[in-house]
ZAPA-65989 format. One record per atom (N, C-alpha, C, O, CB): residue number from 1; residue in three letters; atom name; z, x, y. Coordinates in steps of 0.05 Angstrom, whole numbers, plus 5000, padded with zeros to 4 digits. Last residue first. Glycine has a CB too. Layout:
# residues N
NUM_ALA_CA_Z_X_Y
...
END
This chain:
# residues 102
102_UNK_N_4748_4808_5255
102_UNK_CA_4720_4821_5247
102_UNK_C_4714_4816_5215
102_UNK_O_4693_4825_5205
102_UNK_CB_4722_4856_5254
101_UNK_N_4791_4780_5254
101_UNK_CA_4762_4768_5272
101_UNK_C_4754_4783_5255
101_UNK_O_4752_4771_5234
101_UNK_CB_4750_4773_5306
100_UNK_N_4853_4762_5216
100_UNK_CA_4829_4774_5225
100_UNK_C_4802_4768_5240
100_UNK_O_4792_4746_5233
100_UNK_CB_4823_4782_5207
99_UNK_N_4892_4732_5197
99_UNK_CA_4882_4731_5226
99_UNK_C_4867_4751_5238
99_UNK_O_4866_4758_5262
99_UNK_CB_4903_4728_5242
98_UNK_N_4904_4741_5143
98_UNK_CA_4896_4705_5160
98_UNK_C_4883_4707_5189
98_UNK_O_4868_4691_5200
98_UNK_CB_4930_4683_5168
97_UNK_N_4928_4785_5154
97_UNK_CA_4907_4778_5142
97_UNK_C_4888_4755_5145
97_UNK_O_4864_4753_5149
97_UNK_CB_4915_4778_5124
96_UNK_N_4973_4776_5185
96_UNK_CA_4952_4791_5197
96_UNK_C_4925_4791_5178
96_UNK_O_4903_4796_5187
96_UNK_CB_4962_4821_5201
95_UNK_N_4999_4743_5146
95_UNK_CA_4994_4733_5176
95_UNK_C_4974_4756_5188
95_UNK_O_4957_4747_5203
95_UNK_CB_5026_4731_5196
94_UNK_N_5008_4784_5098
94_UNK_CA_4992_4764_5104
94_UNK_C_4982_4745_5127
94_UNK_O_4960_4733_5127
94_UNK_CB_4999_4753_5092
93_UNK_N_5046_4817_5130
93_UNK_CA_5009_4820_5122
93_UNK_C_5000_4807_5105
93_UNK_O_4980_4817_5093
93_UNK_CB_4998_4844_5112
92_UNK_N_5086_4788_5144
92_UNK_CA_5070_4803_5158
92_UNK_C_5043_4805_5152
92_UNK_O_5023_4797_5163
92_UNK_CB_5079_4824_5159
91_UNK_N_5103_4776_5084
91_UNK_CA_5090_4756_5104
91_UNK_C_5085_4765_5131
91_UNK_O_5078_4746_5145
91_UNK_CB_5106_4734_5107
90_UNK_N_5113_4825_5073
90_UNK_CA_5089_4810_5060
90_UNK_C_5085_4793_5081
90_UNK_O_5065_4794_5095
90_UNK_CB_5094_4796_5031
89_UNK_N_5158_4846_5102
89_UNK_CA_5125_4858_5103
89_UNK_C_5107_4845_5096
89_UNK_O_5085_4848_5106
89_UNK_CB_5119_4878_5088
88_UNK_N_5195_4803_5085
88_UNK_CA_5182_4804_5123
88_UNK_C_5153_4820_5114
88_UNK_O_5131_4810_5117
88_UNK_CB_5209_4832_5155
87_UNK_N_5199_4825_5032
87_UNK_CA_5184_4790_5046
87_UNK_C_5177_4800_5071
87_UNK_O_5154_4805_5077
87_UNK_CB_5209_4757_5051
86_UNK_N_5221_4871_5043
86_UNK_CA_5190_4866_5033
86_UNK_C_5184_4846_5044
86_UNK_O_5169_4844_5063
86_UNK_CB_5182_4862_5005
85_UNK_N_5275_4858_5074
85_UNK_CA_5240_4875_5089
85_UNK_C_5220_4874_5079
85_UNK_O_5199_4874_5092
85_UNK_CB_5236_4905_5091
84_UNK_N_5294_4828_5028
84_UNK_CA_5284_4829_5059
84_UNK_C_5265_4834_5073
84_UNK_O_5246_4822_5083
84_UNK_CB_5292_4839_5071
83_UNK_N_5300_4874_4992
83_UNK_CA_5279_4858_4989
83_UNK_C_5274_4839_5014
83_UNK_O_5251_4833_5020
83_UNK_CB_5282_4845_4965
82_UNK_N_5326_4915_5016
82_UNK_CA_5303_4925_5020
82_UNK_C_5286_4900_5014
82_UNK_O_5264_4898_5025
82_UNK_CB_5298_4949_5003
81_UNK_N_5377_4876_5014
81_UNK_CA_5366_4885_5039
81_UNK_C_5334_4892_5038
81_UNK_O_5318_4880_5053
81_UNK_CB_5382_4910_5046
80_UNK_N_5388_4891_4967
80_UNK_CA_5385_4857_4968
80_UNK_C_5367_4864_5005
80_UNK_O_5347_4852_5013
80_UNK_CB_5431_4831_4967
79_UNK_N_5416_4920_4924
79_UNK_CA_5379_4929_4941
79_UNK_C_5373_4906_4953
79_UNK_O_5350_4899_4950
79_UNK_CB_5346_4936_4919
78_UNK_N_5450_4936_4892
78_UNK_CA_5463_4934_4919
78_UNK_C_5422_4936_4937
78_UNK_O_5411_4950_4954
78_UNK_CB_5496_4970_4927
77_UNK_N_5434_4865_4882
77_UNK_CA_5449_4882_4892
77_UNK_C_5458_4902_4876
77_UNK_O_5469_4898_4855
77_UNK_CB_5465_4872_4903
76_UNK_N_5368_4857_4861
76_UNK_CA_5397_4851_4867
76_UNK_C_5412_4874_4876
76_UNK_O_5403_4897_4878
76_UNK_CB_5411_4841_4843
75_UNK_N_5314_4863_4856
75_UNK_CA_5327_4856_4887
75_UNK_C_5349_4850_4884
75_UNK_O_5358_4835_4902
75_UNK_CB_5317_4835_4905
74_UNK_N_5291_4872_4811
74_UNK_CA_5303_4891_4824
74_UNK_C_5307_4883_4857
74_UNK_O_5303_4897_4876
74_UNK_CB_5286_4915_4820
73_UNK_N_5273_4835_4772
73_UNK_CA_5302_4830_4784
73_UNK_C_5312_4849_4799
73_UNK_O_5336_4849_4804
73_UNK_CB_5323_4826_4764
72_UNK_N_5228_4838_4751
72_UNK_CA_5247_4849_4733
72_UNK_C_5276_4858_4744
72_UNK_O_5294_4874_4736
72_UNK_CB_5234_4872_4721
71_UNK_N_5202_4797_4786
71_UNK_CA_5208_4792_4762
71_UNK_C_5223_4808_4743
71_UNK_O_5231_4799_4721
71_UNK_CB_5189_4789_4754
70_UNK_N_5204_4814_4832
70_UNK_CA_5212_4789_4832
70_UNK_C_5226_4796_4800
70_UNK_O_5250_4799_4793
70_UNK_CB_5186_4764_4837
69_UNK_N_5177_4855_4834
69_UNK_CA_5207_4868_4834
69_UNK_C_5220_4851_4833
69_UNK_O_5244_4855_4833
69_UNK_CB_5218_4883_4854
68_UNK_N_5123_4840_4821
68_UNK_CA_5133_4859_4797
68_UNK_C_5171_4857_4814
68_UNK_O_5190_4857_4797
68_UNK_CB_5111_4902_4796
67_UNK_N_5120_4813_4858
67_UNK_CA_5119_4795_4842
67_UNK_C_5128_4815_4817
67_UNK_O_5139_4807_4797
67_UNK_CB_5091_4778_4841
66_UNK_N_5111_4857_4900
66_UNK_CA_5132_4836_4897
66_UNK_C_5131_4811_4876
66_UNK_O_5144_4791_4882
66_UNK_CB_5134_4825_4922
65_UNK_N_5069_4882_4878
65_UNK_CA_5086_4897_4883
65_UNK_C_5118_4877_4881
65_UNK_O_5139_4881_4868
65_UNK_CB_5076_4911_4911
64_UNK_N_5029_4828_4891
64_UNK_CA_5046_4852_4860
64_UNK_C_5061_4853_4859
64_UNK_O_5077_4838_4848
64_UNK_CB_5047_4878_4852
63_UNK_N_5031_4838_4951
63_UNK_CA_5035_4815_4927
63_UNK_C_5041_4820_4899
63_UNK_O_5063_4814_4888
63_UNK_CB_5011_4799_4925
62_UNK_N_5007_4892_4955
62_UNK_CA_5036_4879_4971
62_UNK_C_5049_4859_4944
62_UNK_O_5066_4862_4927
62_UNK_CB_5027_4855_5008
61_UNK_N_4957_4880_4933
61_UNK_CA_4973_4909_4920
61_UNK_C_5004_4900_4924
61_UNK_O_5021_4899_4907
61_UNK_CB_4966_4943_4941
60_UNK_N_4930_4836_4956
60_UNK_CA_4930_4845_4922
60_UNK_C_4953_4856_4922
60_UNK_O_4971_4844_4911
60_UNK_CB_4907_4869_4909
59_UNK_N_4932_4865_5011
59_UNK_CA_4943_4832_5000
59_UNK_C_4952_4833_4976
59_UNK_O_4976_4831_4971
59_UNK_CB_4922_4809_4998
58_UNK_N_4900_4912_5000
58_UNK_CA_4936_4912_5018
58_UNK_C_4941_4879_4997
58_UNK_O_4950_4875_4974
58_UNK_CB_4937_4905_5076
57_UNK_N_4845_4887_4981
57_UNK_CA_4863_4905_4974
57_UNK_C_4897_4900_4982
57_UNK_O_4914_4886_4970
57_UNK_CB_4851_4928_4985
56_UNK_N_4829_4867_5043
56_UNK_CA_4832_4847_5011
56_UNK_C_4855_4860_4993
56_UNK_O_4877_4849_4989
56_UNK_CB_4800_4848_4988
55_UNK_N_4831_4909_5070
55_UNK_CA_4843_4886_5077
55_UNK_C_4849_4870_5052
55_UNK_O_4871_4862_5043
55_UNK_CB_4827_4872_5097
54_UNK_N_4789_4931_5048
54_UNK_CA_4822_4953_5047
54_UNK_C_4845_4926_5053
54_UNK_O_4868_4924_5044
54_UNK_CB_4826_4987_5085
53_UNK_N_4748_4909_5054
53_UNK_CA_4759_4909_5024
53_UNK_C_4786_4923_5024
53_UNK_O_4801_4926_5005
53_UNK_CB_4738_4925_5001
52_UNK_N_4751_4922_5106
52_UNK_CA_4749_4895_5097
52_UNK_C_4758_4889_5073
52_UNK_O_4774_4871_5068
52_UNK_CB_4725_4885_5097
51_UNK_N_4729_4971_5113
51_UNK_CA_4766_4959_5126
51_UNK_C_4762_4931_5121
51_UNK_O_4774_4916_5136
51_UNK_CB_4778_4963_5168
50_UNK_N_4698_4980_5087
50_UNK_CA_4716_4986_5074
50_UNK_C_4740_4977_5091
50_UNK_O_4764_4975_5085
50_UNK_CB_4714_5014_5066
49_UNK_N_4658_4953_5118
49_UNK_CA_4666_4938_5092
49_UNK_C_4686_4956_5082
49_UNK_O_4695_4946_5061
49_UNK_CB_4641_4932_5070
48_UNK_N_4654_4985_5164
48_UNK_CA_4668_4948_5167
48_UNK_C_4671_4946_5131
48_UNK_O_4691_4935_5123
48_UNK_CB_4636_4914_5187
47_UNK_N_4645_5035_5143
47_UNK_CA_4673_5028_5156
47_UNK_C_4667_4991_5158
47_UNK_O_4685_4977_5150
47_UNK_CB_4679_5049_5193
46_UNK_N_4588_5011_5134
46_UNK_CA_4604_5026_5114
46_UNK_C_4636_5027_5128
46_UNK_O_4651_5014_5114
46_UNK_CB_4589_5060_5108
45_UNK_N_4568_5000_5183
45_UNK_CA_4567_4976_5155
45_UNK_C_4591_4988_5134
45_UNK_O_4607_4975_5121
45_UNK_CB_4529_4974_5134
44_UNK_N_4558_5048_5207
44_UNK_CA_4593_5021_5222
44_UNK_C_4581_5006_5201
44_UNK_O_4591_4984_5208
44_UNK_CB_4597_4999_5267
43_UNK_N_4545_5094_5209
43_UNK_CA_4567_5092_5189
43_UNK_C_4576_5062_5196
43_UNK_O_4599_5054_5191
43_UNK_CB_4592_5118_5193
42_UNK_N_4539_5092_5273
42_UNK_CA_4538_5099_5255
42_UNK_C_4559_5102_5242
42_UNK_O_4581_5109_5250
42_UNK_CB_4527_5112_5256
41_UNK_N_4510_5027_5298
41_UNK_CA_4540_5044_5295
41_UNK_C_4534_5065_5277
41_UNK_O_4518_5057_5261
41_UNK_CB_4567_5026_5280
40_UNK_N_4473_4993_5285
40_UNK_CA_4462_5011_5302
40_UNK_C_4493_5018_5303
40_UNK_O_4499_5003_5321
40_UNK_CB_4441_5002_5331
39_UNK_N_4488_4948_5246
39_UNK_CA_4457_4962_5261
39_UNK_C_4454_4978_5270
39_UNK_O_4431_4987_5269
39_UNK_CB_4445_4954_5278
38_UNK_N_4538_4929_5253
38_UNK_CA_4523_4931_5219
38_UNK_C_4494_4950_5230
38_UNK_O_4483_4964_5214
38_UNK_CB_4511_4888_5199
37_UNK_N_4551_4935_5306
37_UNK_CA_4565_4940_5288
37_UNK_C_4549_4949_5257
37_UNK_O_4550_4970_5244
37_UNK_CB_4581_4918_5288
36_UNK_N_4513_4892_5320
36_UNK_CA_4516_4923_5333
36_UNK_C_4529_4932_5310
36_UNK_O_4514_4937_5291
36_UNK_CB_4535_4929_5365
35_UNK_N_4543_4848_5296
35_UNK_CA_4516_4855_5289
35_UNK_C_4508_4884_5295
35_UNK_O_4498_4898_5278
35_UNK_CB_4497_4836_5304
34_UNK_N_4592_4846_5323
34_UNK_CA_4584_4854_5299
34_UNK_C_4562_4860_5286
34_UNK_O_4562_4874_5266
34_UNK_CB_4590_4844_5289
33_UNK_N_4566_4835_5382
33_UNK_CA_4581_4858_5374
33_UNK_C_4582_4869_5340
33_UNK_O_4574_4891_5332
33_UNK_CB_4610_4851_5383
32_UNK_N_4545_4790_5360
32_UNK_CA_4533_4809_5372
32_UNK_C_4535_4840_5369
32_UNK_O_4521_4859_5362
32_UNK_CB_4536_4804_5392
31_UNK_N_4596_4762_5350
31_UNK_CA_4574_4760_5338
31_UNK_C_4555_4775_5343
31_UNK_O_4540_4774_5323
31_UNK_CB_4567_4742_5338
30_UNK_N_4619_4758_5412
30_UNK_CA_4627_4772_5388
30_UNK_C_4605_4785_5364
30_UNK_O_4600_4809_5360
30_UNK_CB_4643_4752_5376
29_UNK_N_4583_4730_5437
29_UNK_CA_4588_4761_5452
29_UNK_C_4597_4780_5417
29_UNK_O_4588_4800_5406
29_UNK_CB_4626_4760_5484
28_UNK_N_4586_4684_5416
28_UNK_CA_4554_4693_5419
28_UNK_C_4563_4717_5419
28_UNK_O_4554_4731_5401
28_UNK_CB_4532_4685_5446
27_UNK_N_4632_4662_5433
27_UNK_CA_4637_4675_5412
27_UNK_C_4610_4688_5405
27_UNK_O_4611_4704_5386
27_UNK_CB_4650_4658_5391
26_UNK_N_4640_4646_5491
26_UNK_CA_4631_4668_5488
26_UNK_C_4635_4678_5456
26_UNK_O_4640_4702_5453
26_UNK_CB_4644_4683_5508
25_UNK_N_4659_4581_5465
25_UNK_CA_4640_4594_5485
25_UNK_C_4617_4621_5479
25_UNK_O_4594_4622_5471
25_UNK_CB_4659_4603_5504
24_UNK_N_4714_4621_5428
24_UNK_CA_4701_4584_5447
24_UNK_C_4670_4591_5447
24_UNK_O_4660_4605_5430
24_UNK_CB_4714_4576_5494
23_UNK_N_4737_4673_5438
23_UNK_CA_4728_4662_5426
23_UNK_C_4707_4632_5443
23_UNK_O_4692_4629_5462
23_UNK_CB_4752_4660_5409
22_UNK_N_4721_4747_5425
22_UNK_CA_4720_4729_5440
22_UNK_C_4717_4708_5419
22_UNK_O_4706_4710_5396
22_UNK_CB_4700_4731_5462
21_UNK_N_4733_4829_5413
21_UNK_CA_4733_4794_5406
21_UNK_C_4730_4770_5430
21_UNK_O_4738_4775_5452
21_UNK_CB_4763_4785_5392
20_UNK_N_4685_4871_5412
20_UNK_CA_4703_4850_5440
20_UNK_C_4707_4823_5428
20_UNK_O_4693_4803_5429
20_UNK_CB_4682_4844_5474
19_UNK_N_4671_4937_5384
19_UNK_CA_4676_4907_5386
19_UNK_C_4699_4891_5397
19_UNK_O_4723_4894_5393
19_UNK_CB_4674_4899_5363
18_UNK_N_4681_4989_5384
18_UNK_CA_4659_4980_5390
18_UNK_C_4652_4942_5391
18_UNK_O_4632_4928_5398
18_UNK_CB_4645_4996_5371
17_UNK_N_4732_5007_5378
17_UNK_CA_4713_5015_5403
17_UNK_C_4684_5008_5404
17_UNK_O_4667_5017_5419
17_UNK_CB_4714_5044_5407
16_UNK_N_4740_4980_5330
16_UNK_CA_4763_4977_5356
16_UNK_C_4738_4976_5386
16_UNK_O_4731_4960_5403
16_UNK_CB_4792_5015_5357
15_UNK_N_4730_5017_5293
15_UNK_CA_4714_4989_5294
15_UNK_C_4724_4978_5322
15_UNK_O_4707_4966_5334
15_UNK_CB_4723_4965_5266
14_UNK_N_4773_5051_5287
14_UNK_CA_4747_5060_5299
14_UNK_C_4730_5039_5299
14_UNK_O_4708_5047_5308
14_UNK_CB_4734_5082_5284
13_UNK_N_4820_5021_5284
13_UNK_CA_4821_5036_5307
13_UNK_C_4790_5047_5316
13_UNK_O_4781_5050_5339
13_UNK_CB_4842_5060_5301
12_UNK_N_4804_5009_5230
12_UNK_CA_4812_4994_5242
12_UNK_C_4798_5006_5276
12_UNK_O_4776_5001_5286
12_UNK_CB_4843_4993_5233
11_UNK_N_4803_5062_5206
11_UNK_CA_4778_5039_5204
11_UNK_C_4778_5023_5235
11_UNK_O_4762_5024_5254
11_UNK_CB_4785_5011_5175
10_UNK_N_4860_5073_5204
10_UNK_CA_4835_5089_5220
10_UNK_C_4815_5077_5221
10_UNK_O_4803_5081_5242
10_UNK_CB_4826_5113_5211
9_UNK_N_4888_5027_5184
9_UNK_CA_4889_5030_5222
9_UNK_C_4870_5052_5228
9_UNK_O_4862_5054_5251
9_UNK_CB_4922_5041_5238
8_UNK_N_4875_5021_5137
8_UNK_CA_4864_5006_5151
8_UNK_C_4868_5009_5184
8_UNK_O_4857_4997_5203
8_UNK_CB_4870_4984_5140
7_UNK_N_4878_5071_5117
7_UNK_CA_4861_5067_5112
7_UNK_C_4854_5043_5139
7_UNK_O_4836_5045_5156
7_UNK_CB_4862_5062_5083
6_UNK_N_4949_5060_5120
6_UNK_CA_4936_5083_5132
6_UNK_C_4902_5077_5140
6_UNK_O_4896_5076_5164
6_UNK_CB_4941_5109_5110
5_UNK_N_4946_5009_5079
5_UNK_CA_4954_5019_5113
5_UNK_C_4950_5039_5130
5_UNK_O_4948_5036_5154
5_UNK_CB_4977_5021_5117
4_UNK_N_4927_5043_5035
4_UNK_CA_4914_5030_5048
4_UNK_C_4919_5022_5069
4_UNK_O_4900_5024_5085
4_UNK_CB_4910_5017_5040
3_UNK_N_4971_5075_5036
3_UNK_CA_4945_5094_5034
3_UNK_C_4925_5071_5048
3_UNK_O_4910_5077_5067
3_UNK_CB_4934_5105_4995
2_UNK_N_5021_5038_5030
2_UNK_CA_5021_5061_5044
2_UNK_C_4984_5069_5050
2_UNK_O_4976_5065_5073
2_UNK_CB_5040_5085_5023
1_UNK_N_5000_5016_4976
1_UNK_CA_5000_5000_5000
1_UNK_C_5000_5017_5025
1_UNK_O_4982_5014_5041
1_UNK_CB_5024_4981_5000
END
């Protein structure tokens, strides 16, 4: 999960500088932008689909991860805390998943 969080803020960060979310209206602007993106970026089809499948990925891996520590009970105490923070992480990234433009 680590590697792909990493994965997805350099993608991330370099898709960044070339596309202007918008919505309503100006979503023409967006759509454009991504098109730029797949056309004329270099490398930018190959970074949008790996921060896309890195995105799919994280979800997969997070979700496991907690369905494995659900199930062989490693959130009891004294770890009752760390599983806290997972949920908050998961449902972090899943809310940022849900709420992707590009």
């Amino acid at each position: 999960s680590f590697f792909l969080f990493t994965l997805l803020t350099v993608t991330g960060i370099y898709l960044m500088f070339f596309y202007r979310p918008t919505a309503g209206n100006a979503s023409a602007q967006a759509y454009t932008d991504m098109l730029n993106i797949r056309n004329n970026v270099y490398f930018g089809d190959l970074v949008r689909n790996i921060h896309r499948w890195g995105a799919h990925l994280m979800v997969i891996t997070v979700t496991l991860h907690m369905a494995r520590v659900f199930y062989t009970g490693a959130y009891k105490p004294p770890r009752e805390f760390n599983w806290v923070v997972g949920v908050i992480l998961l449902f972090l990234t899943l809310g940022l998943s849900f709420t992707v433009v590009l």
